[in-house]
HTML snippet that shows the backbone in 3Dmol.js (N, CA, C, O; Angstrom):
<script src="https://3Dmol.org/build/3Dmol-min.js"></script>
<div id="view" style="width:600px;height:400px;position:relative"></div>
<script>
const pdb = `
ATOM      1  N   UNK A   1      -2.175  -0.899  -4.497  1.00  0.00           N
ATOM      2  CA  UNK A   1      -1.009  -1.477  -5.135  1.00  0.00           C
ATOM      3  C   UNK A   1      -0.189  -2.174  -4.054  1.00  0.00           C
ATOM      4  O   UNK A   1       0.100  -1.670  -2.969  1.00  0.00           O
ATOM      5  N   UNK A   2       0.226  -3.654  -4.568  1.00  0.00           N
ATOM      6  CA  UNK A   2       0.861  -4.366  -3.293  1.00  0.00           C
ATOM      7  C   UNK A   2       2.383  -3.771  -3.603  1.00  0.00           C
ATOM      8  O   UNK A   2       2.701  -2.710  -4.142  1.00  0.00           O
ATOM      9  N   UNK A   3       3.086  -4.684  -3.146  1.00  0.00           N
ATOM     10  CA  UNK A   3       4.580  -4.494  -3.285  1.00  0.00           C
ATOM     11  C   UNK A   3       5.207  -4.918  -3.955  1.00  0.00           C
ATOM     12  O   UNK A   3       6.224  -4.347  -4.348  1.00  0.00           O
ATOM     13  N   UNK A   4       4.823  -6.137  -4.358  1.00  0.00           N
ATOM     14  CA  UNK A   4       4.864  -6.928  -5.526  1.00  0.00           C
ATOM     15  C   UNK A   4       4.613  -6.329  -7.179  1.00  0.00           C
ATOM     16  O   UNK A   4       5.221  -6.664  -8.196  1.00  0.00           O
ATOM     17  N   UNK A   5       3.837  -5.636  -7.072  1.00  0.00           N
ATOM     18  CA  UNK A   5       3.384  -4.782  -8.163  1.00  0.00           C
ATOM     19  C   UNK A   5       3.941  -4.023  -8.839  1.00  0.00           C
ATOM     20  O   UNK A   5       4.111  -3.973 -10.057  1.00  0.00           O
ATOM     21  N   UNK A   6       4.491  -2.892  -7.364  1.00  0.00           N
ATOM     22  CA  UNK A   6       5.484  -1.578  -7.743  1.00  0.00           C
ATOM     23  C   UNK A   6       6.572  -1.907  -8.324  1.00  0.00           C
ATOM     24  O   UNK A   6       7.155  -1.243  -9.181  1.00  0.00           O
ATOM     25  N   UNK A   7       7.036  -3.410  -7.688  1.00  0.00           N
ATOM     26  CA  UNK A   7       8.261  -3.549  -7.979  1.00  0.00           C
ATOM     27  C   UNK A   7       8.262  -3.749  -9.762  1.00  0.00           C
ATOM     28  O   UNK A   7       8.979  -3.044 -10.472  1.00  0.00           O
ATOM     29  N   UNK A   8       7.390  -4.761 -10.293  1.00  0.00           N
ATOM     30  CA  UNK A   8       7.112  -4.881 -11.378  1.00  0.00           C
ATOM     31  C   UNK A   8       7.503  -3.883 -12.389  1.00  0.00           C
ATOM     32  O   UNK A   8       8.297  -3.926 -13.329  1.00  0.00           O
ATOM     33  N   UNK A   9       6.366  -2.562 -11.722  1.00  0.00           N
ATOM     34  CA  UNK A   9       6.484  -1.701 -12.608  1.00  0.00           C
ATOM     35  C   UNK A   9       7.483  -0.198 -12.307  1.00  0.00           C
ATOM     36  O   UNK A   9       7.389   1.021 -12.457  1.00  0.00           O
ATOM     37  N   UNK A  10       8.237  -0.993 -11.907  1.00  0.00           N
ATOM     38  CA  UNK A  10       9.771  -0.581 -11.594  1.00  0.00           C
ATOM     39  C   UNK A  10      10.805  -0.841 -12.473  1.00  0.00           C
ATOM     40  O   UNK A  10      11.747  -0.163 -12.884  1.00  0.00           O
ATOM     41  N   UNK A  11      10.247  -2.504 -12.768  1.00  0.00           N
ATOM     42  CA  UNK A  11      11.332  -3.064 -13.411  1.00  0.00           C
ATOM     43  C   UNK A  11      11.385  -3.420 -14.973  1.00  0.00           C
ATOM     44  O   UNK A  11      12.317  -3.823 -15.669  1.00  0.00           O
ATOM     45  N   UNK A  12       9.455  -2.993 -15.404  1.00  0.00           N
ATOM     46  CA  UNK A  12       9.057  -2.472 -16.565  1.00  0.00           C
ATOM     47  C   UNK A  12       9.654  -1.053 -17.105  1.00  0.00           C
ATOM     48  O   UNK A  12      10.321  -0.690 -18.074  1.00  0.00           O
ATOM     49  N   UNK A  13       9.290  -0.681 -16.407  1.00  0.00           N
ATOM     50  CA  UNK A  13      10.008   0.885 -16.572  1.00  0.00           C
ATOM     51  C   UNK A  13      11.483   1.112 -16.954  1.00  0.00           C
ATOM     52  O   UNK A  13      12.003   1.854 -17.787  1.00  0.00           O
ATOM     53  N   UNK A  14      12.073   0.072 -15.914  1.00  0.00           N
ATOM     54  CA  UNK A  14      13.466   0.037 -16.338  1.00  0.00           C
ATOM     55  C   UNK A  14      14.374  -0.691 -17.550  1.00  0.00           C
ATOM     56  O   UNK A  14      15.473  -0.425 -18.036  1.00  0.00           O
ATOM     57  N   UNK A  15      13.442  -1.673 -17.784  1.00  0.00           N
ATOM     58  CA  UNK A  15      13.461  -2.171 -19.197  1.00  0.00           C
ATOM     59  C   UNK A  15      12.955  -1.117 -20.413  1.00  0.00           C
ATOM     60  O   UNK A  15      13.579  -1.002 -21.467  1.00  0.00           O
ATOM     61  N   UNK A  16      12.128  -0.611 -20.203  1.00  0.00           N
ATOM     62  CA  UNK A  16      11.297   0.182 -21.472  1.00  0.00           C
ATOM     63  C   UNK A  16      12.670   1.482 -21.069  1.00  0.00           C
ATOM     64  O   UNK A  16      13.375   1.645 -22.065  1.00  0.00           O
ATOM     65  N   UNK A  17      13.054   2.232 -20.034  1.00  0.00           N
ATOM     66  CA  UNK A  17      13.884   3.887 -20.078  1.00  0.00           C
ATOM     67  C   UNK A  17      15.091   2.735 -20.852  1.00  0.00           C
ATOM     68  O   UNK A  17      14.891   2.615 -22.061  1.00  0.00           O
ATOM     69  N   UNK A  18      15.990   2.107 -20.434  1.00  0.00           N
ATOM     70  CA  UNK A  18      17.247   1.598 -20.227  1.00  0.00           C
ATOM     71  C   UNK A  18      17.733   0.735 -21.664  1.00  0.00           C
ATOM     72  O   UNK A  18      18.756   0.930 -22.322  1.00  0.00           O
ATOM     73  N   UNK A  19      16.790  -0.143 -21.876  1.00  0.00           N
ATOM     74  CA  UNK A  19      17.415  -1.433 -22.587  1.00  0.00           C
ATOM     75  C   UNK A  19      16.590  -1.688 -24.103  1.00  0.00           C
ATOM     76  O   UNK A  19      17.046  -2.325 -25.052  1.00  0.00           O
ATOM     77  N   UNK A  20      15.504  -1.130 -24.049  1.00  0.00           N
ATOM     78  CA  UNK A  20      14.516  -0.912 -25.398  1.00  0.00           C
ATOM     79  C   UNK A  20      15.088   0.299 -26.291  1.00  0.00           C
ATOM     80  O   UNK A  20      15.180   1.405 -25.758  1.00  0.00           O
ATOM     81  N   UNK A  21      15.337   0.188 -27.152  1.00  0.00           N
ATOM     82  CA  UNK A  21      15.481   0.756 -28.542  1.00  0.00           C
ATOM     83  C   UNK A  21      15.094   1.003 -29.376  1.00  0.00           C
ATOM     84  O   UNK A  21      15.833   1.129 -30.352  1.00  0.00           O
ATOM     85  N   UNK A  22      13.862   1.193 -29.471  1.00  0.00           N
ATOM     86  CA  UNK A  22      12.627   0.974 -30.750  1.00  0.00           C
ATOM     87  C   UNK A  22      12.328   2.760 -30.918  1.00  0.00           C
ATOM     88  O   UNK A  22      12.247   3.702 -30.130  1.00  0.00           O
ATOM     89  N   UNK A  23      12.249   2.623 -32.059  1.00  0.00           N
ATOM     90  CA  UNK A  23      11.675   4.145 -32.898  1.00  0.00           C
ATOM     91  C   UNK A  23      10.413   3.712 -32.814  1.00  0.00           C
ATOM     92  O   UNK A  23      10.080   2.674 -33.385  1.00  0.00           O
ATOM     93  N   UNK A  24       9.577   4.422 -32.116  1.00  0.00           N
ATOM     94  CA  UNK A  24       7.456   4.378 -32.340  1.00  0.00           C
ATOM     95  C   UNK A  24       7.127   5.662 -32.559  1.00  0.00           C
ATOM     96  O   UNK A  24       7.557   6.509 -31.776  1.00  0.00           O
ATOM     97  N   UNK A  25       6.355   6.023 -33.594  1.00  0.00           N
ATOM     98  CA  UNK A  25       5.972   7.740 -33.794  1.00  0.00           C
ATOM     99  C   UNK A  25       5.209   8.329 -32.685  1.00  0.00           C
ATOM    100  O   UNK A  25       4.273   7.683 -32.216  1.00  0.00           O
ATOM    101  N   UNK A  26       5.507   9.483 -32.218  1.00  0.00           N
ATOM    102  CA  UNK A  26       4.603   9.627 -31.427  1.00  0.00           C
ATOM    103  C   UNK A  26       4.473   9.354 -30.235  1.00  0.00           C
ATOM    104  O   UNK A  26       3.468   9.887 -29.764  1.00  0.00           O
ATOM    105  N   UNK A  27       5.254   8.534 -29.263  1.00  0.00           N
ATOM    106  CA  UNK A  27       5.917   7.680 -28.419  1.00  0.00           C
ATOM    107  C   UNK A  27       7.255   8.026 -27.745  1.00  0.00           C
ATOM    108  O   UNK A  27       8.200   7.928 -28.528  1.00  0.00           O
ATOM    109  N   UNK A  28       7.518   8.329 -26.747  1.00  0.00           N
ATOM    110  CA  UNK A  28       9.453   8.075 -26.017  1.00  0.00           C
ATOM    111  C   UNK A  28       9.075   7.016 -25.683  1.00  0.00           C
ATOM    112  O   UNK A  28       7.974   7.061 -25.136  1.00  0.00           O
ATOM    113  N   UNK A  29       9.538   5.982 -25.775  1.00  0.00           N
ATOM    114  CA  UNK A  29       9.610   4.558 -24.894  1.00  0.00           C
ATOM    115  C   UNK A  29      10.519   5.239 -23.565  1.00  0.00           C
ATOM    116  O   UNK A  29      10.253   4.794 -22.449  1.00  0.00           O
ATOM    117  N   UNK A  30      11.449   6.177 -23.671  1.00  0.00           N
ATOM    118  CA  UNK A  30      11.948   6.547 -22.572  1.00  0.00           C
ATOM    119  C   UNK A  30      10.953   6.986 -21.393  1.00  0.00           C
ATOM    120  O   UNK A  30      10.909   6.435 -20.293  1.00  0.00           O
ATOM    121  N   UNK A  31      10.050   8.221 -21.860  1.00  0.00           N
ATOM    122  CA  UNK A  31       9.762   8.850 -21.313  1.00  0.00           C
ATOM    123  C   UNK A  31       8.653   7.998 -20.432  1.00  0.00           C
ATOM    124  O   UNK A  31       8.319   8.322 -19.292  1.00  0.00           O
ATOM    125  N   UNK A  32       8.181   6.953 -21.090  1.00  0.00           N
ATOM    126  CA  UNK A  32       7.162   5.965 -20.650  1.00  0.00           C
ATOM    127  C   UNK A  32       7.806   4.800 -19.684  1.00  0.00           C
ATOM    128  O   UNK A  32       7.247   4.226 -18.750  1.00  0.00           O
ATOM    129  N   UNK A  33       9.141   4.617 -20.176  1.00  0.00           N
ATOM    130  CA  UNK A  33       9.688   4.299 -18.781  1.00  0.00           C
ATOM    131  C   UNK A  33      10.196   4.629 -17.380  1.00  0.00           C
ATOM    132  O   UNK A  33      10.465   3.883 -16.439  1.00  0.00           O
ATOM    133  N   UNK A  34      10.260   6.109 -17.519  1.00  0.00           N
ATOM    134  CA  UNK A  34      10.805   6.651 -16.465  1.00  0.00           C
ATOM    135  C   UNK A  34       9.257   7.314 -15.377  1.00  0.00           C
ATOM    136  O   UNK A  34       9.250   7.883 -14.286  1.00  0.00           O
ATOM    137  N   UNK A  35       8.236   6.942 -16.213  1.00  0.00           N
ATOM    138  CA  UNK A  35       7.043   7.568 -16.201  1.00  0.00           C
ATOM    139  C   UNK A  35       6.397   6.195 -15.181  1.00  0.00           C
ATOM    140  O   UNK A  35       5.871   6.420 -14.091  1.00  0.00           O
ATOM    141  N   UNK A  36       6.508   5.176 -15.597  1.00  0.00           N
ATOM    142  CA  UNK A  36       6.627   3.600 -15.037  1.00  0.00           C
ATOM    143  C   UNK A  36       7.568   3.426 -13.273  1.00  0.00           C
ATOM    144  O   UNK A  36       7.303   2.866 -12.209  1.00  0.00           O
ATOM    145  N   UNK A  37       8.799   4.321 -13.843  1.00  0.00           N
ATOM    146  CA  UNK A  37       9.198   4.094 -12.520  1.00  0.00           C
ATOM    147  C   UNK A  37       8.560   4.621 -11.365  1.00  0.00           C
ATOM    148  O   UNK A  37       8.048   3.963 -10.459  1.00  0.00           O
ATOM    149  N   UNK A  38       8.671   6.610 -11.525  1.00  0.00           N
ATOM    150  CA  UNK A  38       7.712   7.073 -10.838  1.00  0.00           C
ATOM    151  C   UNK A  38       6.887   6.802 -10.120  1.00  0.00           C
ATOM    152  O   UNK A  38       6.859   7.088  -8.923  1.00  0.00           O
ATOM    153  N   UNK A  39       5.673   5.909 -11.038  1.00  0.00           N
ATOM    154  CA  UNK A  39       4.454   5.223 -10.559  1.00  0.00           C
ATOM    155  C   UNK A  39       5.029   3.755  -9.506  1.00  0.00           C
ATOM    156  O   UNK A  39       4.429   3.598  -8.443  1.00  0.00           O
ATOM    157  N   UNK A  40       5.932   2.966  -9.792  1.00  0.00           N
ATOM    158  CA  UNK A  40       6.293   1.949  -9.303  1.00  0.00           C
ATOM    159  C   UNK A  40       6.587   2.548  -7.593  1.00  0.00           C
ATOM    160  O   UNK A  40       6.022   2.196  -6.557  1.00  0.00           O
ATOM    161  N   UNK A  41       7.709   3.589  -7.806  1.00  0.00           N
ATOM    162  CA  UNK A  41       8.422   4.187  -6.603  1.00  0.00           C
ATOM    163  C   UNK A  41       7.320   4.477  -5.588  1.00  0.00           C
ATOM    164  O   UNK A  41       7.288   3.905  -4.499  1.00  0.00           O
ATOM    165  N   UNK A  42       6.520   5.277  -5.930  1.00  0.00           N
ATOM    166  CA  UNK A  42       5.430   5.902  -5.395  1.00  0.00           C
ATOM    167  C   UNK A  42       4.532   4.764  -5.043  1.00  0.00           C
ATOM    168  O   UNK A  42       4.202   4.797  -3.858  1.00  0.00           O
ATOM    169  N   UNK A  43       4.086   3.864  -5.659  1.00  0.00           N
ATOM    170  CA  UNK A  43       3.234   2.662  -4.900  1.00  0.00           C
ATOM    171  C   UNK A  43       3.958   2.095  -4.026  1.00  0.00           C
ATOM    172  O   UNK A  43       3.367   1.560  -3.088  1.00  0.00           O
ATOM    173  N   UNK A  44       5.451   2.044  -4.074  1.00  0.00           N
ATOM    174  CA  UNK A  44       6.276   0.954  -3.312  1.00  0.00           C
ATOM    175  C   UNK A  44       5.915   2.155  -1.853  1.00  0.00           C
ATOM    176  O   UNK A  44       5.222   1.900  -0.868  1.00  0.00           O
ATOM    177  N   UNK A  45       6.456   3.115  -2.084  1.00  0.00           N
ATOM    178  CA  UNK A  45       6.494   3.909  -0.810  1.00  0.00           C
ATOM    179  C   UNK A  45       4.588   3.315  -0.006  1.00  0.00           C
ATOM    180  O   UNK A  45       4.352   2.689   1.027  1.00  0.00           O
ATOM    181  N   UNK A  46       3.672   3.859  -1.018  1.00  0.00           N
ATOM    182  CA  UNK A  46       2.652   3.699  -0.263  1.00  0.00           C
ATOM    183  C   UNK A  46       2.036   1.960   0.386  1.00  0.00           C
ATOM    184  O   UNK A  46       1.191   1.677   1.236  1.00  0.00           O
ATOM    185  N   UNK A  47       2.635   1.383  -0.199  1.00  0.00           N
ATOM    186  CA  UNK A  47       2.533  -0.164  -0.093  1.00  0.00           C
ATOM    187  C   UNK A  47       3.303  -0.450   1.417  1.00  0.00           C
ATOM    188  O   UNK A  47       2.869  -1.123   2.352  1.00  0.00           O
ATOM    189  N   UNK A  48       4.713   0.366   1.315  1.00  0.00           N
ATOM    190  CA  UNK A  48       5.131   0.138   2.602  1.00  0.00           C
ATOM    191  C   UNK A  48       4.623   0.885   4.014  1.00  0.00           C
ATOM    192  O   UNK A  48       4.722   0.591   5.205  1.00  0.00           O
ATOM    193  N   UNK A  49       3.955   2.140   3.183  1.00  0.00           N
ATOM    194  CA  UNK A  49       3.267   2.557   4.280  1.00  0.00           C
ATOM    195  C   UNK A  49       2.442   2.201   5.295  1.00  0.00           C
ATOM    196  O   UNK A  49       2.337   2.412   6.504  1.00  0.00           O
ATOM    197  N   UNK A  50       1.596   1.278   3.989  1.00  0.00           N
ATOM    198  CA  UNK A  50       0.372   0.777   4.375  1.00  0.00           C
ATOM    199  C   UNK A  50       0.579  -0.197   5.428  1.00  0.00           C
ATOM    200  O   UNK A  50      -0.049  -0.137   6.486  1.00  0.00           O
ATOM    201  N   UNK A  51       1.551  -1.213   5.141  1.00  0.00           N
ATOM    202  CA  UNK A  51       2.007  -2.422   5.778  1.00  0.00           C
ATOM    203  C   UNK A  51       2.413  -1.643   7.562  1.00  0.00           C
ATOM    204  O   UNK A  51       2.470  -2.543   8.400  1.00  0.00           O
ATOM    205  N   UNK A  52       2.562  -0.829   7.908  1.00  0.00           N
ATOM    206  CA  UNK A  52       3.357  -0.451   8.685  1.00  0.00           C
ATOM    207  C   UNK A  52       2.300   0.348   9.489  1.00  0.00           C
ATOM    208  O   UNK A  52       2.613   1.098  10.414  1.00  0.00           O
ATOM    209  N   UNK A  53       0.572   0.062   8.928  1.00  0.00           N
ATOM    210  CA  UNK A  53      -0.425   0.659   9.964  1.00  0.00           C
ATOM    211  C   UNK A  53      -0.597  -0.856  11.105  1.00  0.00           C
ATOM    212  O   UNK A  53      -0.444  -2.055  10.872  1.00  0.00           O
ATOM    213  N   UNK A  54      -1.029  -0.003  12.536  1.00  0.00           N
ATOM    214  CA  UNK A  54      -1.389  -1.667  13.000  1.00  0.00           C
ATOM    215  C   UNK A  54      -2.985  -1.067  13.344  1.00  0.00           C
ATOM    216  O   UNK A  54      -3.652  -0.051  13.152  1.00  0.00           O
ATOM    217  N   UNK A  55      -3.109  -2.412  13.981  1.00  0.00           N
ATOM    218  CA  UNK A  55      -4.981  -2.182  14.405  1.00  0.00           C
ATOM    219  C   UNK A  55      -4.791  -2.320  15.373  1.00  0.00           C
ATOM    220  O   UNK A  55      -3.886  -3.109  15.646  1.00  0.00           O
ATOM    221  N   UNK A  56      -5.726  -1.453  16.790  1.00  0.00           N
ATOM    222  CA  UNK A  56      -5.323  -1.436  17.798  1.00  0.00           C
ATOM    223  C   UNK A  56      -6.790  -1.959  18.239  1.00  0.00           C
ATOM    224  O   UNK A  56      -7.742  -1.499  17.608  1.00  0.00           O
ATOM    225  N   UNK A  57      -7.076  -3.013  19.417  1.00  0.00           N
ATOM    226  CA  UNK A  57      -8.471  -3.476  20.231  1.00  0.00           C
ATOM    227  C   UNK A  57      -8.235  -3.010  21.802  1.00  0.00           C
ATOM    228  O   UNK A  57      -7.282  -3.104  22.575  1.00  0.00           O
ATOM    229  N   UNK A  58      -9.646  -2.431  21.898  1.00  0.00           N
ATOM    230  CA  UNK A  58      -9.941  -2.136  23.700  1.00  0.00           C
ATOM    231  C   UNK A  58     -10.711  -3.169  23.750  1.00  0.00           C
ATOM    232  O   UNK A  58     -11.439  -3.513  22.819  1.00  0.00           O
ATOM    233  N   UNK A  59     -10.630  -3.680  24.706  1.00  0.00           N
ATOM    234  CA  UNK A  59     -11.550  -4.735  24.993  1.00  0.00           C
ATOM    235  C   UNK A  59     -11.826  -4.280  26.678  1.00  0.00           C
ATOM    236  O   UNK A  59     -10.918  -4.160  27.499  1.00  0.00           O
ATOM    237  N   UNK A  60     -13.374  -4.053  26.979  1.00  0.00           N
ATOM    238  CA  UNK A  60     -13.753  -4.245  28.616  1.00  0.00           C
ATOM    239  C   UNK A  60     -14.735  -4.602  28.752  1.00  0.00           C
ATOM    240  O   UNK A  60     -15.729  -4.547  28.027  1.00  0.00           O
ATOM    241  N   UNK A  61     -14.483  -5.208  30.161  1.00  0.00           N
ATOM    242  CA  UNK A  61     -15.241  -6.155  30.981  1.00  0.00           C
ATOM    243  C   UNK A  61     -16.040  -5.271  32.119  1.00  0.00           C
ATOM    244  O   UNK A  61     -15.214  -4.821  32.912  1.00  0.00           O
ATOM    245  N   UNK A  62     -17.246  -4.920  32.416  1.00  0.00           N
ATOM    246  CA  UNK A  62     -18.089  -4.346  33.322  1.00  0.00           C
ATOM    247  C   UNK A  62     -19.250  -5.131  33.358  1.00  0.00           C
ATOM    248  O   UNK A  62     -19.936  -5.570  32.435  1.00  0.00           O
ATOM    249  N   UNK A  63     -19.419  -5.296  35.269  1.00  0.00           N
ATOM    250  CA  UNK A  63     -20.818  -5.912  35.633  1.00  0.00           C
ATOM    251  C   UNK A  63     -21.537  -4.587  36.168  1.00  0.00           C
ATOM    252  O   UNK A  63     -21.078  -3.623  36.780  1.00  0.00           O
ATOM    253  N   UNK A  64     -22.949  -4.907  35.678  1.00  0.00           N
ATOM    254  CA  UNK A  64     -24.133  -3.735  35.559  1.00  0.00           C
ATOM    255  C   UNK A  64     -24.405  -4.266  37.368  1.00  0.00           C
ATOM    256  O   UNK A  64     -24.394  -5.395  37.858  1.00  0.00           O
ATOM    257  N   UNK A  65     -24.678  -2.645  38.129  1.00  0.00           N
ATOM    258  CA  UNK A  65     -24.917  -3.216  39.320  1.00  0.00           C
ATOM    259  C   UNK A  65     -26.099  -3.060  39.853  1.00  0.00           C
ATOM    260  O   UNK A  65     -26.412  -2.605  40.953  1.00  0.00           O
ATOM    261  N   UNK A  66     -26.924  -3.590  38.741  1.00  0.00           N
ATOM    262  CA  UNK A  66     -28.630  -2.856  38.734  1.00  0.00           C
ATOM    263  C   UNK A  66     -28.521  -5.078  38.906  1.00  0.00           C
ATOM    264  O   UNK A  66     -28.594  -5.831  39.877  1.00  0.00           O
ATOM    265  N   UNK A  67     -28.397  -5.229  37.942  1.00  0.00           N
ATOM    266  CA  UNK A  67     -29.074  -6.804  37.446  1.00  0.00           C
ATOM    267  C   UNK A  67     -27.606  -7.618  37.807  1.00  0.00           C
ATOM    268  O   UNK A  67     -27.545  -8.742  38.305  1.00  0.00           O
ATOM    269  N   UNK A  68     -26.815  -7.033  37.548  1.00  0.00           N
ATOM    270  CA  UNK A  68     -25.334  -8.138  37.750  1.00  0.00           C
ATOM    271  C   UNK A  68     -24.691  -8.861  37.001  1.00  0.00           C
ATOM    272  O   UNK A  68     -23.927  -9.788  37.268  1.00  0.00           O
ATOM    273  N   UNK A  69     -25.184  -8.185  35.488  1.00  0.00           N
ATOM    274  CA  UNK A  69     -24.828  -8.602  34.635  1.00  0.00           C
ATOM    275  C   UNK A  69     -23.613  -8.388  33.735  1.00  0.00           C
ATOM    276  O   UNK A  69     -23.552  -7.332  33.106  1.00  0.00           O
ATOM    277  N   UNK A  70     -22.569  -9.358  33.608  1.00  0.00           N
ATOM    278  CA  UNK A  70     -21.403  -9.366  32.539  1.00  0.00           C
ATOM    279  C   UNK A  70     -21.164  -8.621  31.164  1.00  0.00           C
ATOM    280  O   UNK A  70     -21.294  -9.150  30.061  1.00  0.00           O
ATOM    281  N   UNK A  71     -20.793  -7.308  31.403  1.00  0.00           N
ATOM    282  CA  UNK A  71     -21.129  -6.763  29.710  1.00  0.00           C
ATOM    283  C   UNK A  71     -19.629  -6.983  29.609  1.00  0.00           C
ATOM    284  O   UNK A  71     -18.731  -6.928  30.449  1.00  0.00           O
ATOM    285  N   UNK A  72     -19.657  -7.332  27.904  1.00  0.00           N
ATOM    286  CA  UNK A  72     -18.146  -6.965  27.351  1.00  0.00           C
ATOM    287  C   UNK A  72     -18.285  -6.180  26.111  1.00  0.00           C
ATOM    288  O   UNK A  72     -19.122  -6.575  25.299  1.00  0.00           O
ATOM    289  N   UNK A  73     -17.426  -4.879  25.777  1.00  0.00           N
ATOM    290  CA  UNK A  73     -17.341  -4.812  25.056  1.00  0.00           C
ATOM    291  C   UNK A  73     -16.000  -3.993  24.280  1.00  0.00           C
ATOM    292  O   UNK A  73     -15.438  -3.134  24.959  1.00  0.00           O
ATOM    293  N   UNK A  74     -15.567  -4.213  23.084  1.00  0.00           N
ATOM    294  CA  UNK A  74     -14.544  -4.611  22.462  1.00  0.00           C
ATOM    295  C   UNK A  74     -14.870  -3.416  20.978  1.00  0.00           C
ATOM    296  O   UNK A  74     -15.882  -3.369  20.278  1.00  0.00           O
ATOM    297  N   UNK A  75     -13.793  -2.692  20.897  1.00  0.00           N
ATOM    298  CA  UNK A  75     -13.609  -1.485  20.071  1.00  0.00           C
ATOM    299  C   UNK A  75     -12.016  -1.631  19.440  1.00  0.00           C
ATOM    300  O   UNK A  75     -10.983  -1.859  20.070  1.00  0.00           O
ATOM    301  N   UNK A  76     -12.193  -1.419  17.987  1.00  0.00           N
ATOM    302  CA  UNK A  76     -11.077  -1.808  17.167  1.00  0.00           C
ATOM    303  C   UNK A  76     -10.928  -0.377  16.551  1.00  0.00           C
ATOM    304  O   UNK A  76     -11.918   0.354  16.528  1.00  0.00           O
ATOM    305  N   UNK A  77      -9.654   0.077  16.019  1.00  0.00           N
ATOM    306  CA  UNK A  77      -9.386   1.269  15.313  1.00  0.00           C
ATOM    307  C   UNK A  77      -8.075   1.564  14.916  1.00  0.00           C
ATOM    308  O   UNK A  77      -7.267   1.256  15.793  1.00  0.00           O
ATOM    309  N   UNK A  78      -7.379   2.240  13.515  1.00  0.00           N
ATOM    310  CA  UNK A  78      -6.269   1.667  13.201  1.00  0.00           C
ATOM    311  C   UNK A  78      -5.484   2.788  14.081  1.00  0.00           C
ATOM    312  O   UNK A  78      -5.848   3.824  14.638  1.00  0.00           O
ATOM    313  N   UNK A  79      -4.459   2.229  13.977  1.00  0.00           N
ATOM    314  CA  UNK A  79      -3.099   2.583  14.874  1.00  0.00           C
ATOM    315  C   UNK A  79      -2.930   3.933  14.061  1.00  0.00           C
ATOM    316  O   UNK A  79      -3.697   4.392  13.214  1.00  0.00           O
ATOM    317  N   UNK A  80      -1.612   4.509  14.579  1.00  0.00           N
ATOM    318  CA  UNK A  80      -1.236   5.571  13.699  1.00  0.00           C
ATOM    319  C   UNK A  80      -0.058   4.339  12.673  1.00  0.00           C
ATOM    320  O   UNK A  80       0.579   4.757  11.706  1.00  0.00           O
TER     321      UNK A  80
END
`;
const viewer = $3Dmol.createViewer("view");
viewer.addModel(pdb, "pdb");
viewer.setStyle({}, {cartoon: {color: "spectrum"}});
viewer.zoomTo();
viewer.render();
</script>
């Protein structure tokens, strides 16, 4: 879920708890909005989480002292 999303269904939610009025049998439109936010809140948190990992690169350079040869090599892994 992006951030864009949560917010959405943040602001679904808050339309359906807040500003909707409709009798449906069987149904709270409330309870389905506040149920909306929840879910919105909770993606927003993890959306920002996510954004806030970095990727970290080693990169090294070693010559083999058999042949003399240029190795590189380069290791990626996410940040905390």
């Amino acid at each position: 879920m992006r951030i864009g999303s949560a917010i959405v269904l943040i602001a679904v939610g808050a339309i359906l708890a807040w500003a909707v009025n409709a009798e449906i049998p069987y149904i709270s439109l409330d309870l389905v909005g506040y149920i909306l936010i929840g879910a919105g809140v909770i993606g927003l948190i993890w959306a920002l989480m996510a954004s806030q990992r970095s990727r970290v690169t080693e990169s090294r350079v070693v010559q083999d002292p058999n042949t003399g040869e240029t190795v590189r090599r380069s290791e990626s892994h996410d940040g905390l």
